[in-house]
N, C-alpha and C positions, 0 to 999 in steps of 0.2 A: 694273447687277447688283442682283438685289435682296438682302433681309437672307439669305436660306437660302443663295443663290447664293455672296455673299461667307463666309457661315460654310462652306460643301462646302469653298471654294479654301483657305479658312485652315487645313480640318482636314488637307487632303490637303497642303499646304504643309508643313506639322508632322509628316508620315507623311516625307515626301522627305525633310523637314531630320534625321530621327533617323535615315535609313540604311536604312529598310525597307519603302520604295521605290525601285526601280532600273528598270521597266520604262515607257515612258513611255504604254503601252497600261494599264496598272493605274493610273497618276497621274491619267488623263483618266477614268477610270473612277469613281476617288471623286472628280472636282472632277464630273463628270455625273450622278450616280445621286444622288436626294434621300433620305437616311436619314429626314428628318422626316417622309416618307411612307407609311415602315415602319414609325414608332411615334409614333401618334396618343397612346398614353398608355404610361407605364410605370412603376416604382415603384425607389423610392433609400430606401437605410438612412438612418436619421437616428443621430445620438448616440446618444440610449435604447435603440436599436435596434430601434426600430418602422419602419414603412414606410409611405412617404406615396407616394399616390400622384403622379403627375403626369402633367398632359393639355396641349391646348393651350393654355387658359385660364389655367394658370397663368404670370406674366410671365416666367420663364426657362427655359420649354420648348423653344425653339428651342436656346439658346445651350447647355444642357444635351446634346440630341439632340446636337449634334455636338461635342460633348465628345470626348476619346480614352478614353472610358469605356465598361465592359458595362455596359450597364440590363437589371435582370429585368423580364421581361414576364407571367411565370406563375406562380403557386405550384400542387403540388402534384396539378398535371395540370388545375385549377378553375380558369376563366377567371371566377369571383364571390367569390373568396378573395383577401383581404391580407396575407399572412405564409404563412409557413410555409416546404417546401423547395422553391427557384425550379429548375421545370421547364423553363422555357424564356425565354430571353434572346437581346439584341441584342449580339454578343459587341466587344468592344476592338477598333474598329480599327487598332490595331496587330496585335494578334494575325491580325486576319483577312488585311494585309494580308502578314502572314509567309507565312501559312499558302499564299496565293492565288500568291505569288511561287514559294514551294516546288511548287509545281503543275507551272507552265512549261507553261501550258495558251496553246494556237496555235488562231485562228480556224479555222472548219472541224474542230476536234475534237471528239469524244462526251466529256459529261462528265455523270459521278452525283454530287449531291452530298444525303449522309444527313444530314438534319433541317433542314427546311424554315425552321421558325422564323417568326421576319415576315417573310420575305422578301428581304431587302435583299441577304443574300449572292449568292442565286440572281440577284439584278436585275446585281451588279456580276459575276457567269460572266455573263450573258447577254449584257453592254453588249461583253464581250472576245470570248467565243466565239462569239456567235450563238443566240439562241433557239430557233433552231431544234436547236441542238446540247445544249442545257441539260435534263436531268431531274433532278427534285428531288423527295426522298421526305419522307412526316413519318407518324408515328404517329397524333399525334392529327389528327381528320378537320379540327376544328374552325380551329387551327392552320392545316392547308393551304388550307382553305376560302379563310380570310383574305389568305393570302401571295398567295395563282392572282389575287383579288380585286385586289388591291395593285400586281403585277405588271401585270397585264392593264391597270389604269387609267393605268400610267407609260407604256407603249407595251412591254412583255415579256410575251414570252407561250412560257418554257417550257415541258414535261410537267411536271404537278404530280402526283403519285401519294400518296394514302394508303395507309399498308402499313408492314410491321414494317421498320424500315431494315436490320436484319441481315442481309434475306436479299436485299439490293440489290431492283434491279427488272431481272430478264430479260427482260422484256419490251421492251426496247429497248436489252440487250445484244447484243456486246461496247463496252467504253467505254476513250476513250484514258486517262481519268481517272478517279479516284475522290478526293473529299474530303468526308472527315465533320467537322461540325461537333460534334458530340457526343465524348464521350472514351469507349474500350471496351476491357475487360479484357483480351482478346486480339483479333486481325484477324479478324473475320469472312471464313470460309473463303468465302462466295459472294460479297464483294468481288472479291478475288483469281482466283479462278474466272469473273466477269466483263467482270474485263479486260484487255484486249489483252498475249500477249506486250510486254515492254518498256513497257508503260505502267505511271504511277505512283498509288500511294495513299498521301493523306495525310490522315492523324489525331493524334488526342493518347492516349496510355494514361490511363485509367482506373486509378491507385494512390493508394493514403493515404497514401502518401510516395513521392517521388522519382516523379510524373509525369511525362509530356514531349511535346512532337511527334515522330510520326514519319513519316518516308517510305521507302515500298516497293516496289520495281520488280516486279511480276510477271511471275513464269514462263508464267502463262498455264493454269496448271494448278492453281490452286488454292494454290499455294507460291510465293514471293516472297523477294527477298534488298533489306535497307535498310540504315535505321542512324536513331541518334536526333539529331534537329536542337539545337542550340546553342540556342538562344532557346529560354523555358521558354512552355508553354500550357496552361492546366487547362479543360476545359472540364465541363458536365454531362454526366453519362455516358449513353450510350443505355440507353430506357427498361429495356431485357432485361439494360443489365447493371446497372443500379440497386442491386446488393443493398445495402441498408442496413449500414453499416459499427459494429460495436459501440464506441460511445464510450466513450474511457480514461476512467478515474473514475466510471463512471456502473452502476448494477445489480449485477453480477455481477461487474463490472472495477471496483467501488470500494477493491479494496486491501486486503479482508474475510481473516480468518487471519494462518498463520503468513506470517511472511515474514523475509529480511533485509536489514539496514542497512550499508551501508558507504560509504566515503569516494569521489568522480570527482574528476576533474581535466577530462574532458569535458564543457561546455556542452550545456544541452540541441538549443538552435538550431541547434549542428553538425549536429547528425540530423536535423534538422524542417523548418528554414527555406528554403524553395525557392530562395535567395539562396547557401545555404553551398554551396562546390563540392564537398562531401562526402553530402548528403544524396538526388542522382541512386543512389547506389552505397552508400547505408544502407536504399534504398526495394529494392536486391536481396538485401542481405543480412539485413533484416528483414520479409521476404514477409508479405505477411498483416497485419503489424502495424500498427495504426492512432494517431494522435498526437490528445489533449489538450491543453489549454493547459501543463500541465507531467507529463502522465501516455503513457505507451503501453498498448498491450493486446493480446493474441491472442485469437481465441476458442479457444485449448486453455484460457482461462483464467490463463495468465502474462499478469503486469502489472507494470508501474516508475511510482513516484512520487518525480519526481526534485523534489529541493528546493535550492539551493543547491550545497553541495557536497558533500552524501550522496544515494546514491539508495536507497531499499523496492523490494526485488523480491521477488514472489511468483507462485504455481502454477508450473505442471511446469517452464519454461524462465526459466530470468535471462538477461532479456532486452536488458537496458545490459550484461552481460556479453561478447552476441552482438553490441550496439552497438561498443564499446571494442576489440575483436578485428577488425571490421570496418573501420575506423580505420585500425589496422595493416598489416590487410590492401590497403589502398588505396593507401595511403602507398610499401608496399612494389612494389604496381604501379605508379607515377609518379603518383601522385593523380590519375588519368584525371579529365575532365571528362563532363561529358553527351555532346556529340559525339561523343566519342571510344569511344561505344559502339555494335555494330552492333543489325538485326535480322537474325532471319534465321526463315522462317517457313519451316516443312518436313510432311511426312504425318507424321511421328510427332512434331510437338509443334511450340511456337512457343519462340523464345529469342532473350534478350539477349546478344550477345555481344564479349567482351576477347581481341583474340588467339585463342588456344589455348582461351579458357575460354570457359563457356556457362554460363544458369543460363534456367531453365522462366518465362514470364511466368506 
């Protein structure tokens, strides 16, 4: 075996050994599909927090590549740009390999999956379903160019399509499956509308708190009933729903005027840190609200600068207010976890839901 050959078995080893592997059609999958194939180069924060690139030539390119790490691969939509916001990456296999198990994709099925990427996702659907069963969408043309390139020269040869991923590819719907690699505000209704009664889609939401995976059974009709997965995944959001998030602290959210001071007992990381089993159910109850290193924000222009053990809230809403009652509120429910929330995607709107209760993604 050679060096890549024992590096695939070591990573896929360490995918089985942590539980998030279970099929032994996905375990054969990453110990066969070469990741170093898909990313000839790609780029890692350093300390200072600049970004170096890395290729082959550098001596731990390989060992890197099959890391249990995402590597960016793009900034900013610029394939001649070092920095900036990374558009497109090689995601954690771990994550992928959640995400692939959550599928429960069977040889012989149609499957779409939205953002092409470099490929390698699409090669490890191809190695389980069949290539000929695999289509794979990307925005940017250039992106898929390279992935059809990449795939085509391992022995994979799904449909590669350029095109907006939101509005799937009809052209070779209906599909038993849908998985987007990208994270999006709400389900794209021609998802759902593409795929087969009883088949599933799986993505991650698109929020500045409390993201998640999820999966969706559709109706077949453009409506879908899920729920959100246990294991947490952030991904970059598709390109349409990109909107730029206004950072706490920064412009117009710097904390400028009147405001008031008062005393928490709440932590900020309760709310913020995708680790607290509170922060799934602070990402619904503070809609909108985007997180700082120690600030929040709305764009109506309410803000909090939480310091210690006082927080500054200013503009129209006190927003650690609607934090601390949310709390309550949770607490009062059995401190639901992630899982334990559903979807439920309907013609007159999309929702999370507890029970009895709903709230609008």
């Amino acid at each position: 075996m050679d060096d890549a050959g024992a590096l695939r078995a070591e990573l896929a080893d360490h995918l089985l050994g942590d539980g998030v592997l279970h099929d032994s059609r996905w375990l054969k999958a990453f110990r066969a599909v070469p990741r170093h194939e898909f990313l000839p180069h790609f780029y890692r924060q350093l300390h200072d927090g600049d970004w170096e690139r890395v290729t082959a030539a550098h001596p731990d390119w390989l060992e890197l590549v099959y890391a249990d790490r995402v590597w960016v691969t793009q900034f900013d939509g610029d394939d001649t740009v070092t920095g900036g916001t990374p558009t497109c990456s090689s995601s954690m296999p771990t994550i992928m390999a959640i995400m692939l198990a959550a599928l429960d994709v069977h040889r012989g099925q149609s499957v779409l999956e939205v953002g092409t990427g470099t490929g390698y996702n699409a090669a490890l659907l191809c190695h389980v379903a069949g290539s000929a069963n695999v289509t794979t969408v990307d925005v940017d043309s250039n992106l898929s160019r390279r992935a059809r390139e990449r795939l085509h020269r391992n022995g994979f040869e799904p449909t590669c399509v350029t095109g907006d991923g939101a509005l799937g590819h009809p052209g070779r719907a209906p599909y038993d499956r849908v998985l987007a690699t990208c994270s999006v505000s709400a389900i794209p209704s021609a998802w759902l509308e593409q795929t087969r009664p009883g088949g599933l889609v799986v993505t991650t939401l698109h929020r500045p708190i409390g993201a998640g995976l999820v999966l969706v059974s559709s109706n077949g009709d453009g409506t879908g009933e899920g729920r959100v997965l246990a294991e947490d995944g952030r991904f970059m959001p598709l390109r349409a729903h990109a909107h730029p998030p206004a950072l706490a602290g920064e412009g117009e959210f710097a904390g400028e005027g009147e405001f008031d001071r008062r005393r928490t007992t709440l932590p900020f990381a309760t709310a913020t840190d995708p680790a607290s089993p509170f922060e799934f159910f602070a990402g619904i109850a503070l809609s909108g609200v985007v997180a700082g290193q120690d600030r929040l924000a709305h764009s109506d222009g309410s803000w909090v600068y939480h310091h210690g053990s006082h927080v500054d809230q200013g503009g129209p809403r006190r927003l650690w207010d609607a934090a601390e009652a949310a709390v309550e509120q949770w607490r009062d429910l059995g401190e639901p976890r992630r899982q334990d929330f559903g979807v439920s995607i309907r013609h007159d709107g999309q929702f999370l839901t507890f029970g009895d209760l709903h709230w609008h993604l």
